[in-house]
N, C-alpha and C positions, 0 to 999 in steps of 0.2 A: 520371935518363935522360929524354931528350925523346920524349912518343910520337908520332910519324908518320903521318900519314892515308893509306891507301892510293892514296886517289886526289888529283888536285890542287882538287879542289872536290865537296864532300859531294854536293850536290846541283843540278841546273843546271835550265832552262826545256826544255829538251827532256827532263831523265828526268821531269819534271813531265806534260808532256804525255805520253808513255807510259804513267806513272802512272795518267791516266784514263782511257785508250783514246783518243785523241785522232789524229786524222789531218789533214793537210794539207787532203785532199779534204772532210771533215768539216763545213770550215766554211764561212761565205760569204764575199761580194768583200770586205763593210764589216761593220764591228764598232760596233756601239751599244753603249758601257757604262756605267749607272748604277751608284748605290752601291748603296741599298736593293735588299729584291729585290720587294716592290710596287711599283716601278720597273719592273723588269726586266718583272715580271708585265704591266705595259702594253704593255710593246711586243710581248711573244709574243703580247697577242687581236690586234696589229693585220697577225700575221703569215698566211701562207696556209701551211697544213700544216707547223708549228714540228713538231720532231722533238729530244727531250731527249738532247743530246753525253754531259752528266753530269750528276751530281752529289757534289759533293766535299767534305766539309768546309760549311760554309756556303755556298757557292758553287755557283748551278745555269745552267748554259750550254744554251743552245737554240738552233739553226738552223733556217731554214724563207727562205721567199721574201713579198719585200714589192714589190707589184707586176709579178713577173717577175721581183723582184733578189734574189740571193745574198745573207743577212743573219743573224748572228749575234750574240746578246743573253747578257750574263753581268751578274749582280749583281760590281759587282765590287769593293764593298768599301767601306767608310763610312771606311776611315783608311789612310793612304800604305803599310802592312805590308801589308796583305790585298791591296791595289790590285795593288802589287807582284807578288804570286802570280798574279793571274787577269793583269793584262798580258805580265807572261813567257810566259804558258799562250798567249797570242791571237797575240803573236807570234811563237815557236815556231810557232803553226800556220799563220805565215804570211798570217794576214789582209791587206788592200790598203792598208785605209786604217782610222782609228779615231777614233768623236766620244763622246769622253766628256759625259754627260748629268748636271749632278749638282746640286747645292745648293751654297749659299755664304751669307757674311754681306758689308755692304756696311763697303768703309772709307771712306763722302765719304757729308755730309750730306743732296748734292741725291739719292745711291740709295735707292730704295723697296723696301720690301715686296711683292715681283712684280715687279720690275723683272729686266732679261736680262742677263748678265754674258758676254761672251766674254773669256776669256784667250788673251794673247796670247807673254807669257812667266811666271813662276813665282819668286820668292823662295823659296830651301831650306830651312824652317824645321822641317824634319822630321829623322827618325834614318833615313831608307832610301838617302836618294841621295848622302850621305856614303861610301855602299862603291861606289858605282858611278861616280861621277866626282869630280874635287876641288873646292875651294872655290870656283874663279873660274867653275868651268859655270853658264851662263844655258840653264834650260828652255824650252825654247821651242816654240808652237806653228809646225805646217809652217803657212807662208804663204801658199800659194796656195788650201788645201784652209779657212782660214780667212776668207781674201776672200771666196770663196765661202760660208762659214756665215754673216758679215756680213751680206750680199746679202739671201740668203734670210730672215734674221732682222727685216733691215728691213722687207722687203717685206713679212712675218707682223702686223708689228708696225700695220701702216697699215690694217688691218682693225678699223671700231667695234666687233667683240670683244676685241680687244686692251686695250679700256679705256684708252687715254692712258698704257700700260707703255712703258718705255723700255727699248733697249740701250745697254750700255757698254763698247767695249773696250780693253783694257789690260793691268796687272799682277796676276796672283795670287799673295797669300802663303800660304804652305804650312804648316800648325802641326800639332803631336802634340795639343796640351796646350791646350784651347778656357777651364780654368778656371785660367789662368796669363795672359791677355789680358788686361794691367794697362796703364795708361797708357803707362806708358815703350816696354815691348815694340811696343805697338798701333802706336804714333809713330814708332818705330824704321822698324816695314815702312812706312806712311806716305810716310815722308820718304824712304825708298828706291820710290815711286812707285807702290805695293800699292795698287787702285781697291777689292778683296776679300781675302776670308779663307777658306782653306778647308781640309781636312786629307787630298785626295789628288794633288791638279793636278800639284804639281811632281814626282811621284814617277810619277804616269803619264807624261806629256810626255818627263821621261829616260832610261826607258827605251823607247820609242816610237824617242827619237831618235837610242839605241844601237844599234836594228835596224833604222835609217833606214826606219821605217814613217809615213807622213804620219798626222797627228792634231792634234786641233782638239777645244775646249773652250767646251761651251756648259752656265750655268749658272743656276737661280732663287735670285734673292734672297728669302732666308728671315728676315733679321733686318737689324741694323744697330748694328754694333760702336760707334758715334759717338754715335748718339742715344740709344743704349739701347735702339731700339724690338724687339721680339721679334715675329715674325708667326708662330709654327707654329699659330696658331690664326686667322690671317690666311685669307678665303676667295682673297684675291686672291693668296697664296705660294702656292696650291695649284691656282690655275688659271696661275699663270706654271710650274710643275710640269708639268702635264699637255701646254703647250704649249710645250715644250723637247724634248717625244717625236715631237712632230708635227712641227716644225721642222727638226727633225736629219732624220725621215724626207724631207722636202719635199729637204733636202741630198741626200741621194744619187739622189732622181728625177731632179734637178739634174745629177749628177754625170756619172748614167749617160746623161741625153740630149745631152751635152757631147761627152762620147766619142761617140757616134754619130754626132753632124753635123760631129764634126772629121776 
């Protein structure tokens, strides 16, 4: 005999956000989410009276205001299954907009150790986005909320603290499995147009774009799948780090005087 589930899905992004008391009103306009949560920890000092949503699991979400702005920070996960949970959670509650802040490795010789990565669409190289759309969906960042991060990125960039870092934008490819990056695989994304490598982009970006929420992907180059080079002990991956949190904020001071003068 076959057993039958009472309901037609265990579990959905809204009994999630119940789950943690979670409300609409709760959160801010925009959503900053890193992976780490020393990440996250960055962006709650840069907040004015952060106020903890929850904490879940490994996962700790905080709202507070950054400049006057509605703003909401969630660690939200170092690999596409975790990301999965906290983005359900963000959109569920309805956030406006979302810029994922995260790390990556580079796939092209001229990218550095600190160098800036936007994606702008995603290769599926994960197990999450298999259930939620089919093989031919292309992730994609929203556009215009992207031109925008560009903008801002550049302009970050033309400051003699910036060091001579550069941005890139283009393809992310998306992988479970960082100790399975064998020639063949690495070439495959490559040659399907992959500028990086990372293990949440395309699984945030899909479902972002399943609850037509705009979202935009800004990332530090931490290594370099091509040359070999490793930077987590690089000072310069860890100042393009810190300036990926400042950047995305400079994004929504952006955003919000946009709207105003429109």
């Amino acid at each position: 005999m076959t057993t039958q589930m009472r309901k037609e899905v265990h579990m959905t992004g809204k009994d999630l956000m119940n789950m943690v008391q979670l409300r609409p009103k709760d959160v801010g306009k925009y959503a900053l989410v890193p992976g780490p949560k020393e990440r996250a920890d960055a962006i709650v000092k840069k907040m004015k009276n952060p106020v903890k949503n929850f904490s879940f699991m490994e996962y700790t979400m905080y709202t507070g205001q950054y400049e006057g702005i509605p703003l909401t920070t969630i660690n939200g996960g170092r690999f596409a299954a975790d990301t999965a949970i906290t983005t359900e959670i963000l959109c569920n509650a309805q956030v406006k907009a979302m810029v994922r802040v995260g790390s990556c490795g580079a796939l092209r010789e001229d990218i550095k150790v600190g160098d800036l990565i936007i994606a702008t669409t995603a290769l599926k190289g994960e197990g999450v986005t298999q259930y939620y759309v089919d093989k031919n969906f292309v992730p994609t960042a929203d556009a215009q909320l992207t031109k925008e991060l560009t903008e801002v990125t550049q302009k970050a960039l033309k400051s003699p603290l910036a060091l001579g870092r550069k941005v890139h934008v283009g393809c992310c490819w998306t992988t479970d499995c960082i100790l399975k990056e064998t020639r063949e695989v690495v070439g495959k994304a490559v040659d399907q147009g992959a500028i990086a490598v990372d293990m949440v982009t395309a699984a945030f970006l899909t479902i972002c774009q399943g609850y037509k929420i705009p979202a935009a992907v800004l990332m530090a180059v931490s290594d370099n799948v091509i040359t070999g080079e490793m930077g987590f002990l690089n000072p310069g991956y860890y100042m393009a780090e810190a300036s990926i949190v400042d950047i995305a904020l400079s994004l929504i001071k952006e955003l919000e005087l946009s709207q105003k003068t429109a």
